[in-house]
C-alpha positions as CSV (number, residue, x, y, z in Angstrom):
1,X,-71.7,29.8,-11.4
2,X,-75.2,31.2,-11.8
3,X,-78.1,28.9,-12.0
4,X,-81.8,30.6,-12.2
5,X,-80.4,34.1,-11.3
6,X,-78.7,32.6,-8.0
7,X,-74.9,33.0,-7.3
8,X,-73.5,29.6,-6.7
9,X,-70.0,29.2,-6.3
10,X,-68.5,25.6,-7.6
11,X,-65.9,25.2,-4.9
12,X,-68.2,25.3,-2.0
13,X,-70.7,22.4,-1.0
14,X,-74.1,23.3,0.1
15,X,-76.4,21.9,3.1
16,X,-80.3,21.5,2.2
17,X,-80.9,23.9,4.5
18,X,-79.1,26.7,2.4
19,X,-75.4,26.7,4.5
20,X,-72.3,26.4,2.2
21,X,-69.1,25.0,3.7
22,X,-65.5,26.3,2.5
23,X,-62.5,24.6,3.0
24,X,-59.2,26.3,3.6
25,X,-55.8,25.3,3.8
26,X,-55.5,25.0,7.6
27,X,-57.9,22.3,7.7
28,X,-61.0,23.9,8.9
29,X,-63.7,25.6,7.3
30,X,-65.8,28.6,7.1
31,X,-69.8,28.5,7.0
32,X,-72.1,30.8,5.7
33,X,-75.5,31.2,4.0
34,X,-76.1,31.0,0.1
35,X,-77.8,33.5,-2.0
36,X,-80.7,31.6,-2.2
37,X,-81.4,31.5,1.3
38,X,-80.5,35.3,0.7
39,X,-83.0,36.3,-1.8
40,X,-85.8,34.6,-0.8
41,X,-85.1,35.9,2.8
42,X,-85.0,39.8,1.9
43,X,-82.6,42.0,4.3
44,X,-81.4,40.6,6.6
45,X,-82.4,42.7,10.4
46,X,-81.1,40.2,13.3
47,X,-78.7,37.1,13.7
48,X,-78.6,34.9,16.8
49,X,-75.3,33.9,16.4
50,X,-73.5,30.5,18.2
51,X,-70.7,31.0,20.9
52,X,-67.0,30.3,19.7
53,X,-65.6,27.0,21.9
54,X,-69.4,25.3,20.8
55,X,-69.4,21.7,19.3
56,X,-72.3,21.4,16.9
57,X,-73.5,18.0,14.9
58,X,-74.1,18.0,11.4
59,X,-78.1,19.4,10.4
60,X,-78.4,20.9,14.2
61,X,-79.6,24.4,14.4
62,X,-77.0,26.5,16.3
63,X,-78.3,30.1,15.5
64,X,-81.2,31.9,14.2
65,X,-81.6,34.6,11.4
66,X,-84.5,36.8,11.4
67,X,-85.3,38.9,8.2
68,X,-87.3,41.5,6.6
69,X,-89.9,38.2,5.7
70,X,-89.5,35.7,8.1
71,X,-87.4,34.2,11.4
72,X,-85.5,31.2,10.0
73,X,-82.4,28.6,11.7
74,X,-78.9,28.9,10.8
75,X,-78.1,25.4,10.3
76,X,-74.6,23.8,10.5
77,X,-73.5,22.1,7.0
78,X,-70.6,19.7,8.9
79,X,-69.8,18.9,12.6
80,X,-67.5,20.3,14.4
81,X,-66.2,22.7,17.2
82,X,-66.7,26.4,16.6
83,X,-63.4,28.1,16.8
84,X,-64.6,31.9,15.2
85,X,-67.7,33.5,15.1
86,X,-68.0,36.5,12.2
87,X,-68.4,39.7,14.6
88,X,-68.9,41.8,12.0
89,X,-72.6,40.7,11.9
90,X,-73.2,42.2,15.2
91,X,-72.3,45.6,13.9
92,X,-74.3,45.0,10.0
93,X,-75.8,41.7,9.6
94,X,-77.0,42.7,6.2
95,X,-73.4,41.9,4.8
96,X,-75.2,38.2,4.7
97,X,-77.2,40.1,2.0
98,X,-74.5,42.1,0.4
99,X,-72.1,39.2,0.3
100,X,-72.7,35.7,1.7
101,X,-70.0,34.3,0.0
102,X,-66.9,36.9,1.7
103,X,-67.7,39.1,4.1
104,X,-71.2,37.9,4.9
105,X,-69.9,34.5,6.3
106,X,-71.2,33.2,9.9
107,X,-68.9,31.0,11.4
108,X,-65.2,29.5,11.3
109,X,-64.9,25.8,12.5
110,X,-62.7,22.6,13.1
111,X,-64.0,20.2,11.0
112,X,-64.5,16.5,13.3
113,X,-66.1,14.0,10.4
114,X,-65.4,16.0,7.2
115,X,-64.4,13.5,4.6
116,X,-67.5,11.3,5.5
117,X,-70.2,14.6,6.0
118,X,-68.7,16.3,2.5
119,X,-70.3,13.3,0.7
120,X,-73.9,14.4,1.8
121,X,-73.3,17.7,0.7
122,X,-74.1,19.5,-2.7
123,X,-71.3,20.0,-4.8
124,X,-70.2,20.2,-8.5
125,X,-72.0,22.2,-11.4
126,X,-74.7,19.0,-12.0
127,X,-75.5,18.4,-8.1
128,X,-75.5,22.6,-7.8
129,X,-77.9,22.6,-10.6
130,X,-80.2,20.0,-9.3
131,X,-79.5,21.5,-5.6
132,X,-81.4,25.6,-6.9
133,X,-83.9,24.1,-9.3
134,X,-85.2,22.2,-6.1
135,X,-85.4,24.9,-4.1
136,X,-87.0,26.8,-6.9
137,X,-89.7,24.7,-7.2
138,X,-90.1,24.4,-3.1
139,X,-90.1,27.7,-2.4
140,X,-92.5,27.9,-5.5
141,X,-95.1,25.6,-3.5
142,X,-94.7,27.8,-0.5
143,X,-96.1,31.2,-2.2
């Protein structure tokens, strides 16, 4: 789905704080950061990323991702116990840039309160459309 001239897929839920959650099959999910967060970052140069065997809580900051524009925290979406960390990064952490959604993703987790934590997430063509045209006009009060 593109809203404003942001990528936003439907089946993902989104964190105010620009991380999308994906389910998979297994029962845990994968995190990333949106295009948003993306585009209004620029390239992406440096990622401080969280060890894999770390429990986070839902809004904690458990890395950091510094850019071509700014230094900004990698917050997680859900809670849960971090069971792969994307080492690909390490080598080119611009694939964030290239392609959040796929190859670009952060971190792999087991989920510990998902049904309750999906609920304060963004998700669904109305919420997503409310969700960017926010952040439009935030990031419209910043500049």
């Amino acid at each position: 789905m593109d809203i404003q001239g942001y990528n936003v897929p439907e089946d993902l839920y989104y964190h105010d704080e620009n991380s999308w959650v994906k389910l998979e099959s297994d029962g845990t999910v994968i995190i990333g950061m949106d295009d948003f967060y993306q585009k209004q970052a620029g390239d992406t140069t440096y990622i401080d990323l969280p060890f894999e065997g770390d429990s986070v809580s839902q809004g904690e900051t458990c890395g950091k991702i510094q850019s071509s524009k700014w230094v900004g925290k990698f917050v997680s979406p859900i809670s849960g116990e971090i069971i792969e960390v994307n080492s690909e990064l390490e080598n080119d952490c611009r694939l964030i840039n290239k392609d959040p959604y796929n190859a670009g993703w952060i971190i792999k987790m087991k989920p510990t309160n998902l049904e309750e934590e999906l609920k304060t997430l963004a998700h669904g063509p109305d919420a997503l459309k409310k969700f960017i045209e926010d952040h439009v006009t935030r990031a419209k009060g910043k500049g």
